[in-house]
C-alpha positions as CSV (number, residue, x, y, z in Angstrom):
1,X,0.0,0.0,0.0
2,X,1.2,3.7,-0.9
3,X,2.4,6.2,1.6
4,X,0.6,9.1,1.7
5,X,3.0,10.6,5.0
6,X,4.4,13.3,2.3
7,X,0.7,14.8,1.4
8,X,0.6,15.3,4.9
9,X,3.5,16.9,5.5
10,X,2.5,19.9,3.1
11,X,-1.3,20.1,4.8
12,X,-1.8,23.3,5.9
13,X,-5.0,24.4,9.0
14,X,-6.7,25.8,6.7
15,X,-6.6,22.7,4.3
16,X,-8.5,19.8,4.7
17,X,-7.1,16.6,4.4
18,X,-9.5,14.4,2.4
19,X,-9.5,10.5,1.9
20,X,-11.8,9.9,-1.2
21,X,-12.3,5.9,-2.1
22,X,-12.8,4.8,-5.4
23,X,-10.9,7.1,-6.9
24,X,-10.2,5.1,-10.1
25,X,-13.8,4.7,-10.6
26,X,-16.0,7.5,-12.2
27,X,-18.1,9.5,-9.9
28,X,-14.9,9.4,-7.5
29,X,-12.1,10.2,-10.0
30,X,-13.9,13.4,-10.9
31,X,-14.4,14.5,-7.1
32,X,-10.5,13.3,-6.5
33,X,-9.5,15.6,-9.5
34,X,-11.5,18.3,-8.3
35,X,-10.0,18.4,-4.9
36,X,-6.1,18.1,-6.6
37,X,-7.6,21.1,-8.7
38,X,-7.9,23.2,-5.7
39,X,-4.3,22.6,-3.5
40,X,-5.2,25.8,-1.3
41,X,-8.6,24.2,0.3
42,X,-7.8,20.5,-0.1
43,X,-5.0,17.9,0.5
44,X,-6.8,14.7,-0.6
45,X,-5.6,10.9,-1.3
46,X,-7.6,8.7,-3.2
47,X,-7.9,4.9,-2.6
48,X,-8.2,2.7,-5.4
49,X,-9.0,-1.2,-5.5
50,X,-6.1,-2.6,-7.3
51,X,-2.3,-1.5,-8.8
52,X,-4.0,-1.4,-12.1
53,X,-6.6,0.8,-11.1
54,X,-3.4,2.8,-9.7
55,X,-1.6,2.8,-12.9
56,X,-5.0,3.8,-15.1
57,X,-5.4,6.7,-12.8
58,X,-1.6,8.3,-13.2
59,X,-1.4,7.1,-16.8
60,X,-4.2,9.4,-17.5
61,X,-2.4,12.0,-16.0
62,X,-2.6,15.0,-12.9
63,X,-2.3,13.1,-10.3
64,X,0.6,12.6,-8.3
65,X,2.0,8.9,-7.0
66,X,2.1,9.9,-3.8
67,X,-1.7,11.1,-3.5
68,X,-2.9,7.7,-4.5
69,X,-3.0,4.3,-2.4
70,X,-4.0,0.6,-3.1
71,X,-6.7,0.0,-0.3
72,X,-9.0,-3.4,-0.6
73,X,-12.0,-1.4,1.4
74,X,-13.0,-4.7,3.0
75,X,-9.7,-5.2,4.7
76,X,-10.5,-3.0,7.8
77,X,-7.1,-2.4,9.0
78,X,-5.7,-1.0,5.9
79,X,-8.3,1.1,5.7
80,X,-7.6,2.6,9.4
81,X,-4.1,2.4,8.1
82,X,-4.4,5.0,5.2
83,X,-6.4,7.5,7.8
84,X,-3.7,7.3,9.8
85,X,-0.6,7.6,7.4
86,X,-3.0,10.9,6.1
87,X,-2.5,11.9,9.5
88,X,-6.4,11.5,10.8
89,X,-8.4,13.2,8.1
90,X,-10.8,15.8,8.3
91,X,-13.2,14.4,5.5
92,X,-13.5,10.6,4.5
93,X,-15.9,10.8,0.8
94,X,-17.4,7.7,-0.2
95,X,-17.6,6.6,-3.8
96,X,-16.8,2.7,-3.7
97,X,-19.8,0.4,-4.9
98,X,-20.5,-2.7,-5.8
99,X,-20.7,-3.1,-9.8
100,X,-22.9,-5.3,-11.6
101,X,-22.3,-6.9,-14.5
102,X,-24.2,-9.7,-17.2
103,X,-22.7,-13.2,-15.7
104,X,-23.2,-14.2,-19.2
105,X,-26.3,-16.3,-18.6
106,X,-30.2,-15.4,-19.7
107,X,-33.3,-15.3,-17.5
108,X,-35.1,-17.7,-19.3
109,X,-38.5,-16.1,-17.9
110,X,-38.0,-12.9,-19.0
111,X,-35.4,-13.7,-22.1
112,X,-33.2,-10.9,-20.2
113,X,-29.4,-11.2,-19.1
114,X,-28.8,-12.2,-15.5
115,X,-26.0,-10.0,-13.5
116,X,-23.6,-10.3,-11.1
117,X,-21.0,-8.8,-9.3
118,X,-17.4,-10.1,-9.8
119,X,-15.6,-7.4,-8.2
120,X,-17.3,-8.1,-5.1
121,X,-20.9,-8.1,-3.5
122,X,-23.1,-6.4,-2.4
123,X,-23.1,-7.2,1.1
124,X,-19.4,-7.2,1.2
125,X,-18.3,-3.6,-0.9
126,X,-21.5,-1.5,0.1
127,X,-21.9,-2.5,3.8
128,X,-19.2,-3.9,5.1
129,X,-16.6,-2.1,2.8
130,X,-18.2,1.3,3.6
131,X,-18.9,0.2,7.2
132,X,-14.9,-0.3,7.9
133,X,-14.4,3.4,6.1
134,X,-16.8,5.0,8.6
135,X,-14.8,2.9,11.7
136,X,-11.7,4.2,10.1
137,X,-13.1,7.9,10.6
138,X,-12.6,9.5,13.9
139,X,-15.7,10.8,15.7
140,X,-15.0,14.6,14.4
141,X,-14.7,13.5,10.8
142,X,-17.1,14.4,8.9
143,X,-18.5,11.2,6.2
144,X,-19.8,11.9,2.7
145,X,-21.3,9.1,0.6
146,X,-22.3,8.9,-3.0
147,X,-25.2,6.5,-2.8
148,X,-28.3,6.3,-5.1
149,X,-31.7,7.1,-5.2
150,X,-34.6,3.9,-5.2
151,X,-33.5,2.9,-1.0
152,X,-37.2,3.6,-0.4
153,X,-38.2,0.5,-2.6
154,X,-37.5,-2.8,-1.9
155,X,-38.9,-3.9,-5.0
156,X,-36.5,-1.0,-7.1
157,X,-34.9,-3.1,-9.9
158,X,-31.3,-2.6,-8.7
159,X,-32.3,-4.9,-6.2
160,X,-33.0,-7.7,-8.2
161,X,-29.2,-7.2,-9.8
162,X,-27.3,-10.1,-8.5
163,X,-30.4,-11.8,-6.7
164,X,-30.8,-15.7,-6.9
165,X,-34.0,-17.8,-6.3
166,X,-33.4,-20.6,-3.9
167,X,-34.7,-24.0,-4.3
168,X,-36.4,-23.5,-1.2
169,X,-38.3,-20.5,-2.0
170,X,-35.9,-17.9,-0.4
171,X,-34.0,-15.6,-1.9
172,X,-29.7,-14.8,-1.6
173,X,-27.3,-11.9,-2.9
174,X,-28.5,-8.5,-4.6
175,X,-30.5,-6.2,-2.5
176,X,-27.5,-3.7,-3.3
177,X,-29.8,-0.4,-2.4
178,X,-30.7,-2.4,0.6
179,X,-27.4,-2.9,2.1
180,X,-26.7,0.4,1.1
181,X,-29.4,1.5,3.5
182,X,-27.9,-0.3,6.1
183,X,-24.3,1.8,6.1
184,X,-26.1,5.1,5.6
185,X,-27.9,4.3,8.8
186,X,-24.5,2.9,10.6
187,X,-23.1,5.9,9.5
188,X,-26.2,8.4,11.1
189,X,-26.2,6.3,14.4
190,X,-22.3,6.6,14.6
191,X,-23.0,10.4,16.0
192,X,-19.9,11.6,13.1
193,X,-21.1,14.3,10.7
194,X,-22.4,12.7,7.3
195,X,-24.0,13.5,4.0
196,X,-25.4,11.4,2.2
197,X,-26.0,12.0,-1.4
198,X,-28.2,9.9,-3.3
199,X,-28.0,10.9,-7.4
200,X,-30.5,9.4,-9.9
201,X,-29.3,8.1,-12.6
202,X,-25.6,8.9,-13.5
203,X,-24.7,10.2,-16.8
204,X,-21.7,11.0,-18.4
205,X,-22.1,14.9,-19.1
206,X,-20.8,17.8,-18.5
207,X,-21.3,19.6,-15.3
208,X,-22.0,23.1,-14.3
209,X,-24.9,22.8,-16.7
210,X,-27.7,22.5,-15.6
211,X,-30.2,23.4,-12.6
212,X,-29.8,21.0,-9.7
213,X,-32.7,19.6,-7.7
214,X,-32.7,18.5,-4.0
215,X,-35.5,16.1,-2.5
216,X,-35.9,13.1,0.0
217,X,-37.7,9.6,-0.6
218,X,-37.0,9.2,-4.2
219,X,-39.8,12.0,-4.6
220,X,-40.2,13.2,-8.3
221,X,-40.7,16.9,-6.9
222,X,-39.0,19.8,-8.7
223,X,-38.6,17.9,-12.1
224,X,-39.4,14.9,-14.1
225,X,-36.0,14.3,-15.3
226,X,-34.5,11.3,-13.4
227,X,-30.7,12.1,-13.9
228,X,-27.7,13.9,-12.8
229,X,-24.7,14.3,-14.5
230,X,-21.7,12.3,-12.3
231,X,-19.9,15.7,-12.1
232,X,-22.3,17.8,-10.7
233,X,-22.5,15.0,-7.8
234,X,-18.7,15.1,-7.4
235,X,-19.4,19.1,-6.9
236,X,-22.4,18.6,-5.0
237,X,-20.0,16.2,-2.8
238,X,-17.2,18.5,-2.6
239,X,-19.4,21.9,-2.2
240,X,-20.7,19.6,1.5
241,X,-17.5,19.7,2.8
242,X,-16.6,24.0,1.9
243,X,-20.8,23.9,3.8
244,X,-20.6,21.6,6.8
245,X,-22.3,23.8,8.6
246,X,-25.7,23.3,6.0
247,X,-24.6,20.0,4.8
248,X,-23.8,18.0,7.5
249,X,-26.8,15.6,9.4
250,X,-28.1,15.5,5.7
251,X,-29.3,12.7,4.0
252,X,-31.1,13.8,0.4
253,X,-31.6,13.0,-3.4
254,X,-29.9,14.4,-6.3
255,X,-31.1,15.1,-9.8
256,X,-30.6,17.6,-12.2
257,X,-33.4,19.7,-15.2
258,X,-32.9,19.1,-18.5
259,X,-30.3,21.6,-20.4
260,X,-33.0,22.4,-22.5
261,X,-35.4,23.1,-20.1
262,X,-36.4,26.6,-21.1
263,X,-36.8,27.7,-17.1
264,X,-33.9,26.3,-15.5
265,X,-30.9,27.9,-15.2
266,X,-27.5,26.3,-13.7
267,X,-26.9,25.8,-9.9
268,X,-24.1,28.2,-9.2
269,X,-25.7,29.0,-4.8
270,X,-24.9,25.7,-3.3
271,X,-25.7,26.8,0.1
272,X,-29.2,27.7,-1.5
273,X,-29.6,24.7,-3.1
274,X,-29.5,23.0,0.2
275,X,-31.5,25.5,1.7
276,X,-34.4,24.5,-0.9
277,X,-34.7,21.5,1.6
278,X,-36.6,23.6,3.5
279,X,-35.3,21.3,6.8
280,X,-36.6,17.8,4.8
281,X,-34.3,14.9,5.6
282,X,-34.7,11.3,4.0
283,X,-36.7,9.2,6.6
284,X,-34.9,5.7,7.2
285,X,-38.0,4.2,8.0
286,X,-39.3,3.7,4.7
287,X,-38.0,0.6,2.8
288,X,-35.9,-1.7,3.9
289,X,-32.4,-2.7,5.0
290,X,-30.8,-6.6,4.4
């Protein structure tokens, strides 16, 4: 695993020193490179899942060796490890998830492909993977995770991803919004400071261009579009921690209006685009945890 001791040695008070996992991945890259982007508020280190994830990530270029580290998220003492070597941070973002993928065979009912998740299960990467990031944080630190909008559904499809029909009736794996559920809540009952972010469908768009909208409980309030560009969630992510005073104890939805949407206009007032809340919080006793 990567030092990071030399990233800390250049922090500064008025810099916060940011662990971000799943920095190779997408949603996490773009809030990694964002923070590099801004060396005067942020001093961050990004964990990735594997030395190839590593090598993608410099190869592509801007990011120094020394700000990245090789963390398997559901090894809990490496991930103390890197908090520690970062010299306790003040921030620990969440972007690691389980990722499904076609297993290559066909429901036969339905004539649709079947999924799976080879890089690691649900149960495993989004509860206890995020579970031993969150024990990694000190009490003060203040916990943001990228999660996703449908936890108030049992029934939401990305459930079903990953799900297997027992012989006896029962059912085993999937319930990935589920188990999600069940870290956001750790995370709320650990007394730390958290957002939790929950986008709507993520595309691959520019950001900055478009009119955010907050809600709670997967309500289609404020828009019918059910999307959000990944990089205005990395924002929105990153624009929690320059806010903790507005952001923190919050648990909400993310989408975003169309471009074209003659009305809208883009969200440039993050601390009134968390006001728009108007004190709404998601309620954790709707749907279900595994």
């Amino acid at each position: 695993m990567a030092s990071v001791a030399g990233l800390s040695a250049l922090a500064t008070p008025s810099r916060q020193r940011v662990v971000v996992s799943g920095a190779g991945g997408q949603t996490g890259q773009l809030l990694f490179r964002k923070m590099l982007a801004l060396p005067e508020e942020f001093d961050p280190v990004g964990l990735v899942r594997s030395e190839e994830s590593k090598a993608a990530l410099l190869m592509a270029g801007g990011v120094p060796e020394s700000a990245v580290a090789v963390v398997d998220v559901t090894d809990a003492a490496a991930v103390k490890k890197v908090t520690e070597d970062h010299g306790g941070c003040s921030a620990f973002c969440i972007c690691t998830s389980a990722k499904p993928k076609p297993n290559g065979e066909m429901d036969e009912s339905t004539g649709r492909p079947l999924f799976g998740f080879p890089n690691g299960v649900p149960e495993i990467v989004d509860w206890l993977g995020q579970k031993n990031q969150i024990d990694a944080c000190s009490s003060d630190t203040h916990v943001v995770i990228c999660s996703s909008m449908g936890g108030t559904d049992p029934n939401h499809m990305l459930n079903v991803l990953g799900r297997t029909n027992n012989p006896d009736g029962t059912t085993s794996g999937g319930n990935i919004l589920q188990w999600k559920r069940k870290a956001e809540m750790y995370l709320i009952d650990s007394g730390r400071r958290y957002t939790i972010v929950h986008p709507g469908g993520l595309i691959d768009e520019a950001g900055g261009e478009r009119e955010l909208v907050l809600g709670v409980d997967d309500s289609m309030e404020g828009t019918d579009s059910r999307t959000v560009p990944r990089d205005d969630v990395a924002e929105v992510m990153l624009q929690a921690l320059r806010h903790p005073d507005l952001f923190g104890k919050r648990s909400f939805d993310l989408r975003a209006k169309p471009v074209e949407e003659e009305s809208a206009s883009p969200t440039t007032d993050f601390r009134a685009l968390v006001e728009s809340l108007n004190g709404k919080d998601s309620d954790y006793t709707l749907g279900e945890v595994a």
